[in-house]
C-alpha positions as CSV (number, residue, x, y, z in Angstrom):
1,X,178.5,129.7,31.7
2,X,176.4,129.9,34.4
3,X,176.9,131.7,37.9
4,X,175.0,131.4,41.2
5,X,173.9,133.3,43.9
6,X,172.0,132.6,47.4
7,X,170.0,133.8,49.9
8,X,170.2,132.1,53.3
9,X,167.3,132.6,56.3
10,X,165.3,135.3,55.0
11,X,162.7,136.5,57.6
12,X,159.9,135.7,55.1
13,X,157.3,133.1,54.3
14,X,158.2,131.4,51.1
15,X,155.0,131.4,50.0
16,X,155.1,135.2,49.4
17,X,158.9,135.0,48.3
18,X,157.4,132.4,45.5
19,X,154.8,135.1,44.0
20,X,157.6,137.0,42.8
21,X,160.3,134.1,42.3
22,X,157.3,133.2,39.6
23,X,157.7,136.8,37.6
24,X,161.1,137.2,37.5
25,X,161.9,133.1,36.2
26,X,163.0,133.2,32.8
27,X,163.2,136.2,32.0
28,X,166.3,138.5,30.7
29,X,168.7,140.3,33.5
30,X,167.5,143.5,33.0
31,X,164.1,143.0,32.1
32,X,163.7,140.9,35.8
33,X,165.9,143.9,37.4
34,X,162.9,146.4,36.5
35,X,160.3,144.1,37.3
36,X,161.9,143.7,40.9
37,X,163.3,147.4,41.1
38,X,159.2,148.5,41.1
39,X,157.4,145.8,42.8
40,X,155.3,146.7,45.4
41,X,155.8,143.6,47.4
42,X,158.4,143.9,50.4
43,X,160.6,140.7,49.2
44,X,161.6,142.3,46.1
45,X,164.6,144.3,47.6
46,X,166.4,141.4,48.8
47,X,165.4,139.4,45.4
48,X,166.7,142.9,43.8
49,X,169.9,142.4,45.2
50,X,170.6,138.7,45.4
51,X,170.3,138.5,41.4
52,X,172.8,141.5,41.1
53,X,174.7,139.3,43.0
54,X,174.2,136.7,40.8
55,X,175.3,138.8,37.8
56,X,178.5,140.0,39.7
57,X,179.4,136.4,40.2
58,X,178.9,135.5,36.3
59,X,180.7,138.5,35.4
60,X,183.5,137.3,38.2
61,X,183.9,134.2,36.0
62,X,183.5,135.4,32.6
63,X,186.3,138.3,33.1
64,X,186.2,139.6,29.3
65,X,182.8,139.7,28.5
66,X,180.0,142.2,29.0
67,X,176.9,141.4,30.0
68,X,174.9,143.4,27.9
69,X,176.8,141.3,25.3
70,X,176.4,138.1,27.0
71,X,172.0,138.1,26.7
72,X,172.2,136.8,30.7
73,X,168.7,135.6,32.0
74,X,167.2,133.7,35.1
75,X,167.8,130.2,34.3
76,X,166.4,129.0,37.2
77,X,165.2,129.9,40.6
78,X,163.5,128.6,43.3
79,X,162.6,129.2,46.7
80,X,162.4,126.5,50.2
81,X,161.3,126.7,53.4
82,X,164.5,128.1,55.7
83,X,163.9,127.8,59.6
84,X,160.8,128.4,62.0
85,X,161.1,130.4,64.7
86,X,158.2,129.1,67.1
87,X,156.4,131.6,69.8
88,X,153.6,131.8,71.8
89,X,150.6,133.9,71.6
90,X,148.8,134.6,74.8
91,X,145.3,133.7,74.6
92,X,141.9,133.7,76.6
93,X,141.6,131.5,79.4
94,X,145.4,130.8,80.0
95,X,146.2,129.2,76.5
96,X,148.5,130.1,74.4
97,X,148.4,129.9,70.2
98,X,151.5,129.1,68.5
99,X,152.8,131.3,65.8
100,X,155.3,130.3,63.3
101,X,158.0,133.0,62.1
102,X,158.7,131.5,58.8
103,X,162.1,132.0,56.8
104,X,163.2,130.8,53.8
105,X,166.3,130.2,51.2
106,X,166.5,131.1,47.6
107,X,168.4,130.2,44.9
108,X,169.1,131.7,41.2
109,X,171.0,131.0,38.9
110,X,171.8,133.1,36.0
111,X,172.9,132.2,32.7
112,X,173.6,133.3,28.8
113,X,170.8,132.7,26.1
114,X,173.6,131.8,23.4
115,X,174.8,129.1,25.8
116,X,171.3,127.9,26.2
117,X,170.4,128.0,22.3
118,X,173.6,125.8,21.7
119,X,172.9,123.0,24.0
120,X,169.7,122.7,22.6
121,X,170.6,122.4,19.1
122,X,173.2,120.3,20.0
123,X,170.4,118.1,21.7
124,X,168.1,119.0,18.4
125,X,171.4,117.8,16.5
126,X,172.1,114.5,18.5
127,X,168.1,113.5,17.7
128,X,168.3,113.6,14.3
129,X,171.5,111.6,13.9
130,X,169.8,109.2,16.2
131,X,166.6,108.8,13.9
132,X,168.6,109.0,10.6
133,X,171.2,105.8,11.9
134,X,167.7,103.9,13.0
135,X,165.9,104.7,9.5
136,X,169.0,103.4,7.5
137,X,169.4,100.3,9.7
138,X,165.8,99.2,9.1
């Protein structure tokens, strides 16, 4: 079962909250945690936190299992543009040059691998029946 977690208005570009979004996507809990916990970049304390957020929301709804148990990973996550914050820049001769305070939302959503490997055999599962009922009808 899977369990979600977000982050709202972040004072930071997405673009740069995408670089790490990128290592962290697919990967187990605790293998992401380490990647996060010594990242140089400054987003990765509020990514940090947000997927332990995650995880405390997965084990909220799965109240007798473990996680270490449970194989959680990042089953998705993904990153838009929040609100801009416009101001004004003096500049020579009495202009002024905009600059836009970017902000942005993320999303993640954790889930467990057994979950994940039973859906798609199942998927795997419905195929075949599919192809063996169209071979015998031919």
């Amino acid at each position: 079962m899977e369990a979600v977690a977000r982050l709202r208005n972040y004072p930071s570009s997405p673009r740069k909250m995408r670089l790490l979004a990128d290592l962290i996507r697919g990967k187990e809990v605790d293998v992401a945690l380490n990647i996060l916990k010594f990242h140089p970049k400054h987003p990765s304390k509020p990514l940090e936190k947000l997927l332990l957020s995650a995880i405390a929301n997965w084990r909220e709804k799965n109240q007798g299992e473990r996680v270490e148990d449970a194989r959680l990973y990042v089953k998705t996550i993904f990153v838009d543009g929040g609100r801009t914050l416009k101001r004004l820049r003096p500049a020579p001769q009495g202009r002024a040059y905009r600059i836009r305070k970017r902000s942005n939302h993320v999303t993640i959503i954790v889930d467990t691998a057994l979950a994940a490997q039973a859906k798609d055999s199942a998927q795997t599962a419905a195929s075949a029946t599919e192809t063996t009922s169209e071979e015998t009808a031919s």
